[in-house]
FISE-718615 format. One record per residue: residue number from 1; y, x, z of N, C-alpha, C, O in turn. Coordinates in steps of 0.001 Angstrom, whole numbers. Atoms other than C-alpha are relative to their C-alpha. Layout:
BEGIN
+-----+---------+---------+---------+---------+---------+---------+---------+---------+---------+---------+---------+---------+
! num !     n.y !     n.x !     n.z !    ca.y !    ca.x !    ca.z !     c.y !     c.x !     c.z !     o.y !     o.x !     o.z !
+-----+---------+---------+---------+---------+---------+---------+---------+---------+---------+---------+---------+---------+
! NUM !       Y !       X !       Z !       Y !       X !       Z !       Y !       X !       Z !       Y !       X !       Z !
...
+-----+---------+---------+---------+---------+---------+---------+---------+---------+---------+---------+---------+---------+
# end
This chain:
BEGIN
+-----+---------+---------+---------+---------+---------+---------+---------+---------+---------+---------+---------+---------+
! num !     n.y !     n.x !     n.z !    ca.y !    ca.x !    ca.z !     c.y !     c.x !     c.z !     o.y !     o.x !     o.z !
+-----+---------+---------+---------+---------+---------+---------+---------+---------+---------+---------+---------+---------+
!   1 !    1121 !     466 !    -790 ! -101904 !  -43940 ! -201343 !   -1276 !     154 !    -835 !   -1295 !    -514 !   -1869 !
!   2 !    1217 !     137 !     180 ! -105589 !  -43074 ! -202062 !    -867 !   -1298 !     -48 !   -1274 !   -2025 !     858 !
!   3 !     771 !    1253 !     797 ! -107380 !  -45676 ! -204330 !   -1032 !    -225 !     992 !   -1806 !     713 !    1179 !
!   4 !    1405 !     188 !    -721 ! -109953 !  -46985 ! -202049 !   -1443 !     329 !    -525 !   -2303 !     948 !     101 !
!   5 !    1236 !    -564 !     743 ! -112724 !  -46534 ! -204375 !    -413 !    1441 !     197 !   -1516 !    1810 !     599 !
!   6 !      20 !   -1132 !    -259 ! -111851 !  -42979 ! -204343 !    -148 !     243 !    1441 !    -677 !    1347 !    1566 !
!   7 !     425 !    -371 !   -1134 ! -112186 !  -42920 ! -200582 !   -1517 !    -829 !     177 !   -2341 !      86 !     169 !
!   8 !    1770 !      91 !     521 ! -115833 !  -44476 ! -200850 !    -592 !     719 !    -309 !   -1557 !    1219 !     269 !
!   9 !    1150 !    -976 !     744 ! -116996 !  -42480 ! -203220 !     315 !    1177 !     492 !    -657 !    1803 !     914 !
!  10 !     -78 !   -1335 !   -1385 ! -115434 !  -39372 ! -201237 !   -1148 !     386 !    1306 !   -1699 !    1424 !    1672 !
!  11 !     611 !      72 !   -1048 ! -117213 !  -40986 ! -198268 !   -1600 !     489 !    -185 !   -2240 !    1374 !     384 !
!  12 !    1330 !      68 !     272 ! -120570 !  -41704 ! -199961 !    -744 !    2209 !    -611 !   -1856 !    2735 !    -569 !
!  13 !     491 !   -1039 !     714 ! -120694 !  -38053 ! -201647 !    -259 !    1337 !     902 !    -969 !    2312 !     652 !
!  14 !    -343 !    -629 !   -1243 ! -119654 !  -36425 ! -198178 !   -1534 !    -135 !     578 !   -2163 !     888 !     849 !
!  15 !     597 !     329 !    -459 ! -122363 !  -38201 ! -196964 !   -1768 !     610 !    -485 !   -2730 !     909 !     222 !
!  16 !    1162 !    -728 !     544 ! -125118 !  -36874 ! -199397 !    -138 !    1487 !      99 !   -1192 !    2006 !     466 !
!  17 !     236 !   -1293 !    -400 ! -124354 !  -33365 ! -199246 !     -16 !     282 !    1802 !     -84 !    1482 !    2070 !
!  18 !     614 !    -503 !   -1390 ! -124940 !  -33327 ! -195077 !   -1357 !    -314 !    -377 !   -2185 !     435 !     140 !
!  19 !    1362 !     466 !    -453 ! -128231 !  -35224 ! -195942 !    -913 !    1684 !    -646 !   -1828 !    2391 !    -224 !
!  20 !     991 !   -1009 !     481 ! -129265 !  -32528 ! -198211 !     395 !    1224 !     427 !    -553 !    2005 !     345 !
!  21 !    -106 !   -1037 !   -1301 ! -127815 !  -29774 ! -196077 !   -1234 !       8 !    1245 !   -1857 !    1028 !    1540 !
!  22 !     761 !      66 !    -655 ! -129997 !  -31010 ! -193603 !   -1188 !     -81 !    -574 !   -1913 !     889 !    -348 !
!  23 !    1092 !    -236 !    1033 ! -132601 !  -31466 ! -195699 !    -973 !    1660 !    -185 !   -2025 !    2170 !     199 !
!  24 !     641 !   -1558 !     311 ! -132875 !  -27892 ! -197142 !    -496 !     673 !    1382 !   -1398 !    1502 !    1498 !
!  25 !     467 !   -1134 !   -1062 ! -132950 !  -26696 ! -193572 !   -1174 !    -357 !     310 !   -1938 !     608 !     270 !
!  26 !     813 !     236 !    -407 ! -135609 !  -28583 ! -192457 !   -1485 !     206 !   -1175 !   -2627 !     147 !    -720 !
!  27 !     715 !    -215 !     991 ! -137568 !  -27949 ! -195971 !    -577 !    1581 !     389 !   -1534 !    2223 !     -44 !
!  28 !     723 !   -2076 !     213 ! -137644 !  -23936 ! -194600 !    -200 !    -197 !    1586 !    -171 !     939 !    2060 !
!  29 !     304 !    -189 !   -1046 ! -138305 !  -24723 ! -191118 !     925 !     -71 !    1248 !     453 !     -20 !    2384 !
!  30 !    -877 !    -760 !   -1394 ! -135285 !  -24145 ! -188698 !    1162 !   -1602 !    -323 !    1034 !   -2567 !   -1077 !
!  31 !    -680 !     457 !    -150 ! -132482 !  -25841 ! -187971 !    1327 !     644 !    -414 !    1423 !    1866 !    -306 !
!  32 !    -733 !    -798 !     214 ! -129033 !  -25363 ! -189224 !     448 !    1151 !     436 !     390 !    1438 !    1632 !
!  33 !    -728 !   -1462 !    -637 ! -127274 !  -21816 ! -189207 !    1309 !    -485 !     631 !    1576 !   -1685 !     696 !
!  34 !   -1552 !     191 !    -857 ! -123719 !  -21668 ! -187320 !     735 !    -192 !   -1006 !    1700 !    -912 !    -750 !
!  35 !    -945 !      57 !    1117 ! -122126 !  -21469 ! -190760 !    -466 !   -1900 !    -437 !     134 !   -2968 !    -322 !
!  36 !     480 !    1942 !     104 ! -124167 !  -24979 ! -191718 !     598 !    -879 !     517 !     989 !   -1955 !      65 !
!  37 !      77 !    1415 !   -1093 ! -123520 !  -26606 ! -188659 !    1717 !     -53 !     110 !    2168 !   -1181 !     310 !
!  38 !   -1243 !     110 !    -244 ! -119826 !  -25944 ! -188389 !     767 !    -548 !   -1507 !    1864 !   -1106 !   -1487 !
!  39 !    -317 !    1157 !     851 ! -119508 !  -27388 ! -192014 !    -335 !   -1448 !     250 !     447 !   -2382 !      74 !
!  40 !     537 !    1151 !      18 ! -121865 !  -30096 ! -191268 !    1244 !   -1047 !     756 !    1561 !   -2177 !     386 !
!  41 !    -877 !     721 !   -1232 ! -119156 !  -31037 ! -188062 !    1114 !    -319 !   -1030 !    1166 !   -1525 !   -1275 !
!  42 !   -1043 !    -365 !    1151 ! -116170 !  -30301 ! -190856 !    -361 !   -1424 !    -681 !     448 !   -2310 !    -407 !
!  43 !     216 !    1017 !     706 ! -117755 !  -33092 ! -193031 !      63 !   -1202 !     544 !     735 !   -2142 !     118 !
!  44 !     -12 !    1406 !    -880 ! -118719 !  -35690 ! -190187 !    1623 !    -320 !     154 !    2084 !   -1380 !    -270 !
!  45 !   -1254 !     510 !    -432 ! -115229 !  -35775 ! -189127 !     558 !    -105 !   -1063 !    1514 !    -860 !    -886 !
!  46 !   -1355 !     334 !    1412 ! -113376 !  -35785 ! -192943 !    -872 !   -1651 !     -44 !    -188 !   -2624 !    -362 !
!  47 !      82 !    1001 !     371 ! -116168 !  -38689 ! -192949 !     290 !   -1303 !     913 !     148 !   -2443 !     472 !
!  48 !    -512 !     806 !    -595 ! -114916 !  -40493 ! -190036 !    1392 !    -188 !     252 !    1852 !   -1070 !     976 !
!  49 !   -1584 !     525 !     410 ! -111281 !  -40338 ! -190824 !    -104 !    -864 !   -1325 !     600 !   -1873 !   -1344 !
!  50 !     155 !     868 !     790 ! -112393 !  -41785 ! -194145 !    -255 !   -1571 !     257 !      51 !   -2571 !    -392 !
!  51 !     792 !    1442 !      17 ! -114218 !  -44578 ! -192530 !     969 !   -1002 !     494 !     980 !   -2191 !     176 !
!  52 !    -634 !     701 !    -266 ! -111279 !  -45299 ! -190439 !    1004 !    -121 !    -855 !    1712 !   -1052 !    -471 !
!  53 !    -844 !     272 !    1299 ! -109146 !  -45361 ! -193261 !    -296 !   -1219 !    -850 !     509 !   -2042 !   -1288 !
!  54 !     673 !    1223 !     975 ! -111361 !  -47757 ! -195225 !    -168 !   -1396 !     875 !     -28 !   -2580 !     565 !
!  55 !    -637 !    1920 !   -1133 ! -111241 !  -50429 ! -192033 !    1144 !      58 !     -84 !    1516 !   -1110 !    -198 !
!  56 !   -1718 !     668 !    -157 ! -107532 !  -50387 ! -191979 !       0 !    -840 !   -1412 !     293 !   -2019 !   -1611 !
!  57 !    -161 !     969 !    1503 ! -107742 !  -51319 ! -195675 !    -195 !    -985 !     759 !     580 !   -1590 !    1500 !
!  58 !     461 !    1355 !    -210 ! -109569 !  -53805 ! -194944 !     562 !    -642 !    1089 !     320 !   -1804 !     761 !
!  59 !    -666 !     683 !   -1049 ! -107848 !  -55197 ! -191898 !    1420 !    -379 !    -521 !    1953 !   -1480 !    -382 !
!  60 !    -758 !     744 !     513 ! -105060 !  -55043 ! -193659 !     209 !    -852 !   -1363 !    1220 !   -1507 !   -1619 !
!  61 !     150 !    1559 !     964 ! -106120 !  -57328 ! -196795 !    -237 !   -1190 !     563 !     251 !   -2161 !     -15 !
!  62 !     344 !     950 !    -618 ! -107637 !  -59743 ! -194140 !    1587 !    -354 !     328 !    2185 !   -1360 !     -53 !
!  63 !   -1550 !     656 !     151 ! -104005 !  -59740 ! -193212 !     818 !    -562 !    -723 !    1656 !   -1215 !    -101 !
!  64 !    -556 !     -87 !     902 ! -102555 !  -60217 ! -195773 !    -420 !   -1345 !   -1044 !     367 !   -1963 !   -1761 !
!  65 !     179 !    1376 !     536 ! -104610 !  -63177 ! -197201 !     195 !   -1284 !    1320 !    -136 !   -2446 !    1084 !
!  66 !     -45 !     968 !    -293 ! -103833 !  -65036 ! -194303 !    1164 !    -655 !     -62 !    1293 !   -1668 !     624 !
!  67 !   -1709 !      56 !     280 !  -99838 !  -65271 ! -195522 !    -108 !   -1294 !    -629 !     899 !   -1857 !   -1059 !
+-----+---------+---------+---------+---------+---------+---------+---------+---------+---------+---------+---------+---------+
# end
């Protein structure tokens, strides 16, 4: 099982390279290319399996302290 920390900091690092993906594009004017944008989608979703990963944790420690 993946250390939680390590899925955080996965999440959080996921999370910086779309900003600055988006970023650069908007620094030259346009909007992502098709290659961009079909990573950008690629990332959102590894970062919303992460996120739901990181509530189960947590749902299940809340469980778990109420024993």
């Amino acid at each position: 099982m993946t250390p939680l920390s390590e899925m955080r900091h996965e999440y959080l690092n996921i999370r910086e390279q779309m900003r600055d993906m988006v970023q650069r594009a908007k620094s030259e004017g346009r909007d992502l290319n098709g290659e961009e944008n079909a990573n950008f989608l690629k990332m959102h979703q590894r970062q919303e399996e992460l996120q739901s990963a990181i509530d189960a944790r947590g749902i299940i420690a809340g469980m778990e302290t109420e024993t």
